[in-house]
C-alpha positions in Angstrom: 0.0 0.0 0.0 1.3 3.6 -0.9 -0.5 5.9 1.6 0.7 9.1 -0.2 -1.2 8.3 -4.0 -5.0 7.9 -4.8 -6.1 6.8 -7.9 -9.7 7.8 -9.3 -11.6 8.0 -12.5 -14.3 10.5 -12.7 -17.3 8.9 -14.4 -20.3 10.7 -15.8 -23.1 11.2 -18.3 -22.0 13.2 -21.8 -22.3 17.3 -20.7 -22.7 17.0 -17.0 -19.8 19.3 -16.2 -17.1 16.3 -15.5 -14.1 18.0 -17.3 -14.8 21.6 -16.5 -14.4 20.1 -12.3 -11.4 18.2 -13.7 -10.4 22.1 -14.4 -11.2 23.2 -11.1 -8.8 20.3 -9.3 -6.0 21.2 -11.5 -6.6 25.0 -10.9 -6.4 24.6 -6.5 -4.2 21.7 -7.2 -1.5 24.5 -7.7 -1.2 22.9 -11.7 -1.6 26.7 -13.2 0.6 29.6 -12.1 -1.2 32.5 -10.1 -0.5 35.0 -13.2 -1.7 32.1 -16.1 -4.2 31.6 -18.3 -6.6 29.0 -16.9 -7.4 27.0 -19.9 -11.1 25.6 -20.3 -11.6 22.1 -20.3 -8.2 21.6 -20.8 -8.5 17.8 -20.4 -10.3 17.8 -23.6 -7.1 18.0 -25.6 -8.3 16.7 -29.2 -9.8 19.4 -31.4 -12.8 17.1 -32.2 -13.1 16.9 -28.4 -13.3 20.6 -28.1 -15.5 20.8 -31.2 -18.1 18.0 -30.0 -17.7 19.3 -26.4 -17.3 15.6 -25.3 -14.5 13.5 -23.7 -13.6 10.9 -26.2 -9.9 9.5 -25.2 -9.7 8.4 -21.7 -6.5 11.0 -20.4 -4.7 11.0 -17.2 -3.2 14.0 -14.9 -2.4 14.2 -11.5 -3.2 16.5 -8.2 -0.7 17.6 -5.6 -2.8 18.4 -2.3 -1.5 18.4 1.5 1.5 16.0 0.2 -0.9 13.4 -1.3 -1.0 12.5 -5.2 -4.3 12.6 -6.3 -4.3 10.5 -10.2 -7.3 11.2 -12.1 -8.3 9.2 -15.4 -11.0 11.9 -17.0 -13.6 8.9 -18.9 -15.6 9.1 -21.5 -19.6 9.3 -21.0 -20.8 8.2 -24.4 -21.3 4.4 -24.6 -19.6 4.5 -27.9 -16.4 4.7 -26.2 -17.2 1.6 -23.9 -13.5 0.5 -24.5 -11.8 3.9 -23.0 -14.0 3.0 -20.2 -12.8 -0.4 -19.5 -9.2 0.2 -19.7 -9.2 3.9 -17.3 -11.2 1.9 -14.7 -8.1 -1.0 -14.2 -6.1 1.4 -13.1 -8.1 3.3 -10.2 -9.3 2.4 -7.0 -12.6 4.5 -7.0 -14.6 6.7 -9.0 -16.1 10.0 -8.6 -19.7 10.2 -10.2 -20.6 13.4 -11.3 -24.5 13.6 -11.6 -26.1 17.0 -12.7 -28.9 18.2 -10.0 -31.3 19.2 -12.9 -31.2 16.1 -15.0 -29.8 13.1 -12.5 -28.3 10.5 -13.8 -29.2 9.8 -17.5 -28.2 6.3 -19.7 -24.5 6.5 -19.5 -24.6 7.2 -16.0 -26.1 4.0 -15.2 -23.6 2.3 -18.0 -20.0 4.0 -16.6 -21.5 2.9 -13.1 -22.5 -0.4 -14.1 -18.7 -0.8 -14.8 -17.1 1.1 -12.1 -19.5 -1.5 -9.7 -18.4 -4.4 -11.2 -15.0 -3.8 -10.7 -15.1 -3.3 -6.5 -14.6 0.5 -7.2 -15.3 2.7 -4.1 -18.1 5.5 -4.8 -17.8 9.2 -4.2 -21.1 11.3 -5.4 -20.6 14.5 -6.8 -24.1 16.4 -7.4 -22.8 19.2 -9.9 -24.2 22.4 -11.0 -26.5 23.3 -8.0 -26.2 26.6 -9.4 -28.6 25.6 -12.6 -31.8 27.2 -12.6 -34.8 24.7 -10.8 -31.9 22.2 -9.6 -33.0 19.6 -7.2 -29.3 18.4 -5.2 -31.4 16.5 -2.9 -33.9 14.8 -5.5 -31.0 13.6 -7.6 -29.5 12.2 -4.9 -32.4 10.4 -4.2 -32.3 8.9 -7.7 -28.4 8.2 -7.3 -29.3 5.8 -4.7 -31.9 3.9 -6.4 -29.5 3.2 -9.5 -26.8 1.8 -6.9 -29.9 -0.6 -5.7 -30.9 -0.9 -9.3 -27.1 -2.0 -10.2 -26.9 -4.0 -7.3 -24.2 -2.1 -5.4 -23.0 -3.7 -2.4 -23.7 -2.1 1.2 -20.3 -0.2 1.2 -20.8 1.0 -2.5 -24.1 2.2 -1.4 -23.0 3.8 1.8 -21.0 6.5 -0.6 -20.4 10.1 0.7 -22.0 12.7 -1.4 -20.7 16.5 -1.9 -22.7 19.3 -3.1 -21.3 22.3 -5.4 -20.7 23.6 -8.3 -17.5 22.6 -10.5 -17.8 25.7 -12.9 -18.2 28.2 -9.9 -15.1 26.4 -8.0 -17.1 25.2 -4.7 -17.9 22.2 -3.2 -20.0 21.6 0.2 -21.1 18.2 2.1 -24.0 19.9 2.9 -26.5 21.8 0.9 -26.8 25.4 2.4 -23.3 25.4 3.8 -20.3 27.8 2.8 -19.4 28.1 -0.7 -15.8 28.1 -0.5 -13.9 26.2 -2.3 -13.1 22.3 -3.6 -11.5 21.3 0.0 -14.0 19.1 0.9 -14.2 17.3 -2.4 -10.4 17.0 -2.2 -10.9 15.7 2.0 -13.5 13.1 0.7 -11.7 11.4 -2.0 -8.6 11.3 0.2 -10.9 10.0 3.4 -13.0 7.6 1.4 -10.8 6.1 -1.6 -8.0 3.3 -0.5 -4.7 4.1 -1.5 -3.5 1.5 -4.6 -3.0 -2.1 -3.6 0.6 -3.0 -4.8 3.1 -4.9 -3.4 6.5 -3.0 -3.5 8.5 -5.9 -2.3 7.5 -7.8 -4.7 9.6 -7.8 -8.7 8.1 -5.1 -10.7 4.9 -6.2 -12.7 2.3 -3.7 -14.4 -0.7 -4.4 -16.7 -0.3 -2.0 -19.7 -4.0 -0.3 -19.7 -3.2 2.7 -22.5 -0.8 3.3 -25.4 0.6 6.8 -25.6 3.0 7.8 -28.5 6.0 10.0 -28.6 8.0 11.2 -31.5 11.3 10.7 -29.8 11.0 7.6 -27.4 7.8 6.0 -29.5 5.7 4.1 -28.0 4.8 4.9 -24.4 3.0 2.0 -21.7 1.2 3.5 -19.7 -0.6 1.8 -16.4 -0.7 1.5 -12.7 2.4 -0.3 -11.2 1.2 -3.4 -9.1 4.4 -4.9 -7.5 7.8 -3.5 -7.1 9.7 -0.4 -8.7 10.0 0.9 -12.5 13.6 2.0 -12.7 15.6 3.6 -16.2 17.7 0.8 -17.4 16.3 -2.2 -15.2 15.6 -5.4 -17.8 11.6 -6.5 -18.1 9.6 -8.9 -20.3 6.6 -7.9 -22.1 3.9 -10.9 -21.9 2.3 -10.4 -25.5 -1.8 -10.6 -24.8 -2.4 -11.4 -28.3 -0.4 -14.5 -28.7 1.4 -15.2 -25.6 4.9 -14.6 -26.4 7.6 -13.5 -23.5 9.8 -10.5 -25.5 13.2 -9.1 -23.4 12.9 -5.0 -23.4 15.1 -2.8 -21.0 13.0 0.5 -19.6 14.6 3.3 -20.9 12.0 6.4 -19.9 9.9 6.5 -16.9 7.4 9.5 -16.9 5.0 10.4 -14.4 2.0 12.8 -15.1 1.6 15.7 -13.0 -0.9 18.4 -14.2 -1.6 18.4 -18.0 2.1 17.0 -18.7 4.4 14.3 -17.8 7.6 14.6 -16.1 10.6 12.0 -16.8 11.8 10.6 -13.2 14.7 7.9 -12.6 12.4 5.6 -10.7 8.2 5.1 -10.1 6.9 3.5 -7.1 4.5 0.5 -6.7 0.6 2.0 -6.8 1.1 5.4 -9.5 0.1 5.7 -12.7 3.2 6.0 -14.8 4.2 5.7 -18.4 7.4 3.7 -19.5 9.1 3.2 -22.7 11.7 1.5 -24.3 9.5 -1.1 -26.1 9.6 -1.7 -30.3 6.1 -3.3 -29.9 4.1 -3.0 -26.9 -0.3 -3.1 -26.5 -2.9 -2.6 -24.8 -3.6 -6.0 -22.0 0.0 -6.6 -22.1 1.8 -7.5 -19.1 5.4 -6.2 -17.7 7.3 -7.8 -15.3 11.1 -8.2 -14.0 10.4 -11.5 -13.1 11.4 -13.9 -15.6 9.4 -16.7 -14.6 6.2 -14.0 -14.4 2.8 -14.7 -15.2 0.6 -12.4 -17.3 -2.1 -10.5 -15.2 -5.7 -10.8 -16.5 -7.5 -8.5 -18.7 -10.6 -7.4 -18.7 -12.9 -8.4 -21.6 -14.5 -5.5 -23.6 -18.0 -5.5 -24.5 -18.2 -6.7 -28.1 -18.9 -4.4 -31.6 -22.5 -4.2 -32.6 -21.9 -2.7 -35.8 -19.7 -3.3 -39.1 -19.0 -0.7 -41.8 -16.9 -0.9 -45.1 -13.9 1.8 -45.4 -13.1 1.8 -49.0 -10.5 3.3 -51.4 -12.4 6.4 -53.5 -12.7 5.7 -56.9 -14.8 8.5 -57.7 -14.1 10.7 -60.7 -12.8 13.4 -58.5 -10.2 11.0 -56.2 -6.9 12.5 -55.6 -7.7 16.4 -56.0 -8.5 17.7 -52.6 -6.6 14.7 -50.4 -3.1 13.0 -50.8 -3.6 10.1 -49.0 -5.7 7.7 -51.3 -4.2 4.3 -51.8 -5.5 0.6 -50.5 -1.6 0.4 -48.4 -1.8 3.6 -47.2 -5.6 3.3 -46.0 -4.8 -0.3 -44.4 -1.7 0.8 -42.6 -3.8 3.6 -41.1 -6.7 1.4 -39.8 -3.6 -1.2 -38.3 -2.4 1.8 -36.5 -5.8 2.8 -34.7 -6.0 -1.2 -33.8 -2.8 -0.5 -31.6 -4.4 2.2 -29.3 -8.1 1.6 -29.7 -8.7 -2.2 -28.7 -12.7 -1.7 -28.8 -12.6 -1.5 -32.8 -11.5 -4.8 -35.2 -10.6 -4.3 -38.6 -10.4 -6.9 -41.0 -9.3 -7.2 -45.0 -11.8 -8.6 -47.1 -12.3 -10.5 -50.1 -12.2 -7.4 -51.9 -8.9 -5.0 -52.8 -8.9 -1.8 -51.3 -12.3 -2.9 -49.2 -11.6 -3.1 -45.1 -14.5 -4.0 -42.9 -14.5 -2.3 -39.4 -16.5 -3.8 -36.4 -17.2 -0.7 -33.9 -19.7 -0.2 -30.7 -22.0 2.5 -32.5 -22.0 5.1 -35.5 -19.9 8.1 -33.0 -17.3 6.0 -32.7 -16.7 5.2 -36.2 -17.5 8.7 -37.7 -14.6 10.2 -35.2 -12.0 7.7 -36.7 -13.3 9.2 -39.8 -13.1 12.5 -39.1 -9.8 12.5 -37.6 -8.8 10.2 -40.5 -10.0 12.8 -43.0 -7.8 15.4 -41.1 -4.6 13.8 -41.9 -5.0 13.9 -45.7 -6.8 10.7 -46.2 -10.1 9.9 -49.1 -12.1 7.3 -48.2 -15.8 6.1 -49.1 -17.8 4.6 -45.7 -20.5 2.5 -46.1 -24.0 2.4 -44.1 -23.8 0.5 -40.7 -25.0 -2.7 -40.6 -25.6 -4.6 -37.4 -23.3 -8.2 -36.3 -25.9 -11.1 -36.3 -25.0 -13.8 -34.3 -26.9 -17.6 -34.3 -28.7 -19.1 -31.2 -28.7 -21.8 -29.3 -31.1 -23.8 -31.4 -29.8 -21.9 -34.9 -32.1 -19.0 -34.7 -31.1 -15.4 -36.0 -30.0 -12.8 -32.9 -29.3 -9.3 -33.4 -28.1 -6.5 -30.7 -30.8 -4.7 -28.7 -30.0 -1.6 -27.4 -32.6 0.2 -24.1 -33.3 4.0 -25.6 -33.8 6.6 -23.8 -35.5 10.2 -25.4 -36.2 12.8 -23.2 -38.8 15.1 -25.2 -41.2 18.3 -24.8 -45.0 17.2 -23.8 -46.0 17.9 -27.1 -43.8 15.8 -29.4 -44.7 12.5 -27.8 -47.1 11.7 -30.2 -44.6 11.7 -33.3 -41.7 9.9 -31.1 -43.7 7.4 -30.2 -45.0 6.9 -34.0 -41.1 6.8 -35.4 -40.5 4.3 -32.8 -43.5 2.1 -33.7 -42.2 2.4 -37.5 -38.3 1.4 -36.3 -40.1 -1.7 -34.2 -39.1 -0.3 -31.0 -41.4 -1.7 -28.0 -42.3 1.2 -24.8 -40.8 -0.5 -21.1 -41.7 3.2 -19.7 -42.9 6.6 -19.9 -41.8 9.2 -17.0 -43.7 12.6 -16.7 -40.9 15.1 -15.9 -41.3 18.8 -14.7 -41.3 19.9 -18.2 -40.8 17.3 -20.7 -41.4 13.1 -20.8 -38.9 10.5 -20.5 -39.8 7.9 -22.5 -37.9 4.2 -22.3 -38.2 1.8 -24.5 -36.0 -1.4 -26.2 -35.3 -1.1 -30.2 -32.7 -3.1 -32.1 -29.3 -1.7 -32.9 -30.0 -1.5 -36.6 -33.5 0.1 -35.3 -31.7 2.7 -34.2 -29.4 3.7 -36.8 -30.7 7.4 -37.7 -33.2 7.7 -35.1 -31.2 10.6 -33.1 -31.8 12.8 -36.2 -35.4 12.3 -36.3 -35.9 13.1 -33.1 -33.9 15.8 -33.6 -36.5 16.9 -36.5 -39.9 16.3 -34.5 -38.7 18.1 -31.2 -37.3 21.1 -33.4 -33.8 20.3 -31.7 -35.2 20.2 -28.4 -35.2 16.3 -27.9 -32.2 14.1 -26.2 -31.6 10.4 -26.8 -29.3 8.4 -25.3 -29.0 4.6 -25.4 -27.1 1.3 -24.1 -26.2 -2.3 -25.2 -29.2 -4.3 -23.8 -28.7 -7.7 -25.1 -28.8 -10.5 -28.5 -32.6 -11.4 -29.2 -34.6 -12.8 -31.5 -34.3 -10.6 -35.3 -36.7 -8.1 -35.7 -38.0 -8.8 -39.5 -37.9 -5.8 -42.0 -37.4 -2.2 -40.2 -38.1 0.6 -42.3 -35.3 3.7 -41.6 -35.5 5.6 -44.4 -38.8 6.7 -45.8 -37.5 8.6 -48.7 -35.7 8.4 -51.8 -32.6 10.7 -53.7 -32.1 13.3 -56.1 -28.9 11.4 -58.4 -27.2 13.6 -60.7 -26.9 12.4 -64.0 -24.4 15.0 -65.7 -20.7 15.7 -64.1 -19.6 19.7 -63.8 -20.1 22.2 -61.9 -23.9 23.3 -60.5 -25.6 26.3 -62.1 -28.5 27.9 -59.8 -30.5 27.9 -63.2 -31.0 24.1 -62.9 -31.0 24.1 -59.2 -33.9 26.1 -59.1 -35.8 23.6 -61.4 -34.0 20.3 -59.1 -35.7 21.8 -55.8 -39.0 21.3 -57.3 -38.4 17.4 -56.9 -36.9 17.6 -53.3 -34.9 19.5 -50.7 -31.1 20.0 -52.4 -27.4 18.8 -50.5 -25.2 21.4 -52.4 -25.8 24.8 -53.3 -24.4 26.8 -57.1 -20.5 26.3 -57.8 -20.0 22.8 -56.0 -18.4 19.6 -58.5 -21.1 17.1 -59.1 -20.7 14.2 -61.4 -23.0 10.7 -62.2 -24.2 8.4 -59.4 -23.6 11.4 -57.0 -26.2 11.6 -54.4 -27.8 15.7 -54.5 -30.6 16.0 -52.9 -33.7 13.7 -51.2 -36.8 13.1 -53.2 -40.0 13.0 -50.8 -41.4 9.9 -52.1 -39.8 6.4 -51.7 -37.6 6.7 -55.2 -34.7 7.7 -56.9 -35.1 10.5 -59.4 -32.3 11.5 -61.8 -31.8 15.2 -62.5 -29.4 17.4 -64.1 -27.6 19.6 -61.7 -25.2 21.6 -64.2 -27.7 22.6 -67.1 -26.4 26.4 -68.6 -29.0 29.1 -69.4 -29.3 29.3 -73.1 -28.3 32.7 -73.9 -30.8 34.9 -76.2 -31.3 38.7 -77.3 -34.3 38.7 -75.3 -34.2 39.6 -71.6 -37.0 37.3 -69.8 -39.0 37.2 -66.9 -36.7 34.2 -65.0 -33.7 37.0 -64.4 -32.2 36.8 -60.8 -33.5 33.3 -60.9 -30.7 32.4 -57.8 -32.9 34.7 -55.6 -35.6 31.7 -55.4 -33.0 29.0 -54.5 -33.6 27.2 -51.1 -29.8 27.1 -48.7 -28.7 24.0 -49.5 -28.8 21.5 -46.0 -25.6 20.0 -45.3 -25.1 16.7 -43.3 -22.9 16.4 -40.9 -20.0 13.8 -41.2 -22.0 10.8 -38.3 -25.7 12.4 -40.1 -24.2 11.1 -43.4 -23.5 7.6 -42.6 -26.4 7.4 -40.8 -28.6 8.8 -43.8 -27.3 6.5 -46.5 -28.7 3.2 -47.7 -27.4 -0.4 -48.5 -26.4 0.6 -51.9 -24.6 4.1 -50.8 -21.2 5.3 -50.1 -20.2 8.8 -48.3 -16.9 9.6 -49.6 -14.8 11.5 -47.3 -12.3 14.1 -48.4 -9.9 16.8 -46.0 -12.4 19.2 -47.9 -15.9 18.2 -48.6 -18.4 15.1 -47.6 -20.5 13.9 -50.5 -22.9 11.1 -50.9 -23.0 9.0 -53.6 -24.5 5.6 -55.0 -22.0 2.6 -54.8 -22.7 2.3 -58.9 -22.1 5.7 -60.4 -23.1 4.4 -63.6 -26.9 4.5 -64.0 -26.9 2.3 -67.1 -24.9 -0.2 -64.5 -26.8 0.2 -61.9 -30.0 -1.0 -64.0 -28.6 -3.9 -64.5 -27.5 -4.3 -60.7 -30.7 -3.7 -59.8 -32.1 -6.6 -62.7 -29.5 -9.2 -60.9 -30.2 -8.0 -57.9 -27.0 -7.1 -56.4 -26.9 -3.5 -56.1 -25.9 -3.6 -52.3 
């Protein structure tokens, strides 16, 4: 036991103020400098993180308070990112669960929790923003203690001490009504309530690699909690491959230790901190390292299965290779094998195509931010629809993943919720009546749910929330109708004219505006009735002497809508592609060729 270190992950539901009190422990943790900028969410250190406004890597810093180091793993709170989750929760001994005291806990709450309570972890409640505008501290705490009964939390798990405050603001009370101060008695509670690491320092050194960090000088970096002995430059260890058992010599050559938002480099790391050590040509995640050379490889947690499986493919549109450099079938596989080292909940496999990879991932987020960083590095890629992993029963009957939704929504858009989820098969469990809107609960299937959150998006005029967890495998569904309507396809390549435009929005609502590259097959616009129309996007104005009555025609054309990059491959069907570029997203059939695709159709093979 190391008295002096605690090791926590904070846990929490997407947007309930988890990062910005990470910011807050950093700031009276003495990280900043009295005279420096205080950066915002400063945990959130990817720009798509900032963008989105969500956690998406699991990151690590540490605390310095009265003498004590304080390690805190910041976690995801989107169930996409199950597999962050796993791995930050190996390495703590508790968790601090940040609930909001307007909304309480919502879905990935309960799923973080579920986790955290399977694994032993002690409990510290943190009811955040009490400063919100009809907050109820007390209520949600209420509801925080029937979702440890619900999750079967053991006595000592439910017994958890609870703070009050308000991470934004800086303050923290164990009592409502009491002082606002500061975060002391946040700080007092974790080190009062969560053990200090189990480890065994007189034991050879032995650590279970939980997260891959890279550096440009040393490379690859293990990072994990050290469960026996000291980590020391220069001292000989074996890495115990997880994948296929193999013992590989290595000799530590950089220890580093986080403190604030950095590391430091330090000669030697005790038994019970989080460290990060290289020296290693190959290392991964759920490997083990030991000194012992007769050492066993420590267990690793299983992580919940993909539910869905998409195509990446190499672009061979008519406009590949202009706006990105990165378009080949090596380049795009070596790419995919490198997110396999650091990101253990996708799988990526070659298929019996060239140039076609299919990628097995826990929901549509977590694939379109793979994208999207992807398509920030240079690459072009088309991405095909999600399609859900089938698996056979017992008795050689067809499963498919269920999912439990949840969809907060105004009084008054009930009605058309509960009619898409009719139409998507999805079955009510329970409907909530909350001060100003209804909860409504209910269990669809996985491929149910692909595009729902943009409908309900639609009906509630943006006011509506869905969130949703793994349920279970169960019996397949039948046919489940997703998309009601059909395309716009263009059927001439150039460049758009408003003239024709104009005369295209008649059929349907348009994806790109004047000026924009079009060319055949390419998906333009969506047709209001359940079929494909083919229009002609780039038609001139034939010039006369005559000046006519159509003049300023542009001044009728609607704003084109533009989908964003998760929208996309959640709007496309079985025979679609979005292709991805550094510089535009565009959605297009997988046949350009409408002749081709005729024939497709005839045979009966156009997905």
């Amino acid at each position: 036991m190391n008295q002096n270190i605690r090791n926590i992950a904070i846990i929490a539901h997407v947007d309930h103020g988890k990062t910005t009190l990470v910011d807050q422990l950093l700031k009276e943790g003495g990280v900043y400098r009295a005279n420096q900028q205080v950066e915002e969410r400063a945990m959130d250190s990817m720009d798509l993180e900032k963008e989105k406004g969500i956690t998406i890597k699991a990151k690590n810093t540490s605390v310095h308070w009265k003498d004590k180091i304080i390690n805190i793993v910041d976690t995801p709170g989107h169930a996409d990112f199950g597999g962050e989750v796993e791995r930050a929760l190996r390495m703590v001994d508790g968790v601090l669960l940040v609930v909001d005291a307007y909304d309480g806990p919502q879905a990935q709450t309960r799923f973080v929790l579920r986790k955290a309570l399977a694994h032993g972890l002690k409990v510290v409640i943190v009811i955040n923003k009490i400063d919100r505008d009809n907050a109820e501290p007390a209520k949600m705490y209420d509801k925080v203690l029937e979702l440890l009964m619900e999750l079967n939390a053991t006595e000592e798990q439910f017994d958890a001490p609870v703070v009050y405050g308000s991470g934004r603001d800086g303050y923290m009370m164990h009592h409502i009504g009491e002082e606002k101060k500061d975060m002391t008695p946040l700080f007092q509670t974790i080190l009062d309530h969560v053990p200090p690491p189990f480890a065994k320092p007189e034991e050879p050194f032995h650590m279970l690699v939980s997260n891959i960090d890279w550096s440009d000088y040393v490379g690859r970096i293990a990072v994990g909690k050290i469960l026996g002995g000291i980590a020391k430059i220069g001292d000989p260890v074996y890495v115990l491959r997880h994948a296929d058992g193999k013992r590989v010599r290595a000799k530590i050559t950089k220890v580093f230790e986080f403190t604030g938002l950095g590391t430091r480099e330090t000669e030697t790391a005790v038994a019970g901190n989080i460290v990060g050590i290289s020296g290693f040509e190959d290392v991964d995640i759920g490997d083990t390292l030991t000194a012992d050379e007769a050492g066993h490889a420590l267990p690793f947690t299983q992580i919940d299965p993909p539910t869905l499986e998409m195509q990446f493919c190499v672009n061979d549109g008519p406009l590949v290779g202009t706006e990105g450099k990165l378009v080949t079938s090596r380049q795009l596989r070596e790419r995919l094998m490198r997110e396999l080292k650091t990101n253990v909940s996708i799988h990526i496999e070659d298929s019996d195509k060239a140039g076609v990879f299919n990628v097995k991932a826990r929901g549509a987020m977590q694939v379109a931010v793979l994208v999207e960083t992807m398509r920030r590095e240079g690459f072009e890629l088309l991405v095909s629809r999600p399609t859900v992993i089938e698996k056979t029963g017992p008795n050689g009957e067809r499963l498919e993943p269920y999912e439990t939704v949840w969809i907060e929504v105004p009084d008054e858009c009930v009605g058309a919720i509960m009619q898409n989820l009719a139409n998507r098969k999805g079955r009510l469990t329970n409907m909530e009546k909350l001060p100003h809107s209804t909860m409504i609960e209910a269990a669809i299937t996985t491929r149910g749910l692909i595009g729902m959150e943009i409908d309900v998006v639609n009906a509630t005029s943006g006011r509506g929330v869905l969130s949703h967890l793994f349920k279970e495998y169960g019996p397949y569904a039948g046919e489940v109708l997703t998309r009601i309507t059909g395309t716009l396809i263009a059927t001439e390549a150039g460049e758009t004219t408003a003239y024709a435009l104009v005369m295209c929005q008649e059929r349907g609502k348009l994806f790109v505006g004047p000026g924009e590259q079009v060319y055949e097959g390419m998906i333009v616009g969506e047709n209001p009735r359940n079929e494909d129309i083919s229009i002609n996007a780039v038609r001139e104005k034939k010039l006369t002497n005559f000046r006519s009555q159509g003049e300023g025609v542009a001044a009728g054309l609607t704003p084109a809508i533009k989908l964003s990059l998760e929208r996309s491959i959640e709007y496309i069907a079985a025979d679609e592609f979005v292709e991805v570029t550094p510089k535009n997203l565009r959605l297009r059939k997988r046949i350009l060729s409408a002749t081709e695709r005729r024939k497709a159709e005839r045979s009966g093979k156009t997905g």
